[in-house]
C-alpha positions in Angstrom: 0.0 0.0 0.0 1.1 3.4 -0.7 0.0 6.4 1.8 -1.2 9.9 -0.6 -0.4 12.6 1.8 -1.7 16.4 1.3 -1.5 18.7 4.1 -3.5 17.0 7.2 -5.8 14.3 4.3 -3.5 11.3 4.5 -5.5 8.8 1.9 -4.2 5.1 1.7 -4.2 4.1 -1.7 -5.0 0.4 -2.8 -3.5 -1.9 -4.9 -3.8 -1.1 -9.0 -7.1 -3.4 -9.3 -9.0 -2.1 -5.9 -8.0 1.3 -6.2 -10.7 3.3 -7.3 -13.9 1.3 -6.2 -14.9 4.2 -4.2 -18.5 2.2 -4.2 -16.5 -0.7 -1.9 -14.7 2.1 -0.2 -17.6 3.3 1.1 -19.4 0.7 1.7 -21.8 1.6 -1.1 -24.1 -1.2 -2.2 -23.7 -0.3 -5.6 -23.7 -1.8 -9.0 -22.4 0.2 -10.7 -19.5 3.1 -11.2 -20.0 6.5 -11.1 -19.3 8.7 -13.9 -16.9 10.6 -11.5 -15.5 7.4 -10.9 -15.0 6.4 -14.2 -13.5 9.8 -15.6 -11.2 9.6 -12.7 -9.9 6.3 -13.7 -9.3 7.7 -17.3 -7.6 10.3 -16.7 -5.0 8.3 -14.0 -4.4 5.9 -17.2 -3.3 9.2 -19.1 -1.9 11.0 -16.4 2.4 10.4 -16.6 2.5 9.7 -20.3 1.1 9.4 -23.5 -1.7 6.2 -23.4 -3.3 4.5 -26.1 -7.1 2.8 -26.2 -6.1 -0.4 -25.1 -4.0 0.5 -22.2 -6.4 3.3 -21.3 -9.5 0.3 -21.8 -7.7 -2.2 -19.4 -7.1 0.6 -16.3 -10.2 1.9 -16.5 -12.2 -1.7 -17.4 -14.4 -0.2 -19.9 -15.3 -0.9 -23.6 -14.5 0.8 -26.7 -17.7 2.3 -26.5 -17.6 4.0 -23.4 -14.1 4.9 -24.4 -15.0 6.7 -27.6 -18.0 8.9 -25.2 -15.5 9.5 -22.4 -12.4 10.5 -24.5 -14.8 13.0 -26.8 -16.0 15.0 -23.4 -12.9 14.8 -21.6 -11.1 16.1 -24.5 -14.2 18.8 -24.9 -13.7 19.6 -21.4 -10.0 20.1 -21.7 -9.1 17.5 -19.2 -7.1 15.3 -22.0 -5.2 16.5 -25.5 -5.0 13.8 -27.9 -1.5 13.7 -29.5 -1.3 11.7 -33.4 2.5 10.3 -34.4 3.0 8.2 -36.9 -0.8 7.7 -37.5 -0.8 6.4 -33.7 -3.8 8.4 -31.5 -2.5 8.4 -27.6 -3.8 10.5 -24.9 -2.4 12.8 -22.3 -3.4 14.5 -18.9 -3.4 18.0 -19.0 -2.8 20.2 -16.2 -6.9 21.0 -15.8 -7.0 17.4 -15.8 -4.5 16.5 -13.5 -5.7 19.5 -11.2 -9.5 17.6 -11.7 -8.2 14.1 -10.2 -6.0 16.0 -7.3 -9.6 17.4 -6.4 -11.2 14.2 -6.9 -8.5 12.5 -4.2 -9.0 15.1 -1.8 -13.2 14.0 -1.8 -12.7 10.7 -1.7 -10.4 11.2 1.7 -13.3 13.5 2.9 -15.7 10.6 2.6 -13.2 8.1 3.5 -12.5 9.8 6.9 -16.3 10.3 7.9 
């Protein structure tokens, strides 16, 4: 486990595949993942370099579909900058983004510390 540290919020992280299940994390009964949750997830797969669909498909455990709707509003919303070489599509973070999913953290240790 790795302790995220900011200020007096001290947030444990999980390991990679129970990381972000705030729903377990809270204790939720839920389903399903939140949008939040989801956009979150995205934008951690982008965040140190440049990311491709697949790799950005298997962190956030989503399909192409939802990857196409996500990308297009993150993108709109200026949270991610696609980048094209060599024909190749990847994805970064950018700092809106980054600044989005430092927010995000800060939340989830508010709920987490209830």
């Amino acid at each position: 486990m790795v302790a995220y540290t900011r200020g007096e919020l001290s947030l444990t992280l999980l390991p990679l595949r129970e990381k972000y299940k705030t729903s377990r994390l809270l204790n939720f009964n839920k389903k399903y993942r939140s949008h939040l949750e989801i956009v979150a997830l995205v934008i951690e797969a982008v965040k140190n370099k440049d990311a491709g669909n697949s790799s950005i498909m298997r962190h956030a455990n989503i399909n192409y579909m939802q990857l196409k709707k996500y990308l297009n509003s993150l993108a709109e919303m200026g949270f991610i900058e696609p980048n094209i070489e060599n024909g190749q599509i990847s994805y970064k973070a950018t700092e809106r983004g980054l600044a989005f999913l430092r927010q995000y953290y800060v939340l989830l240790g508010m709920l987490l510390n209830l």
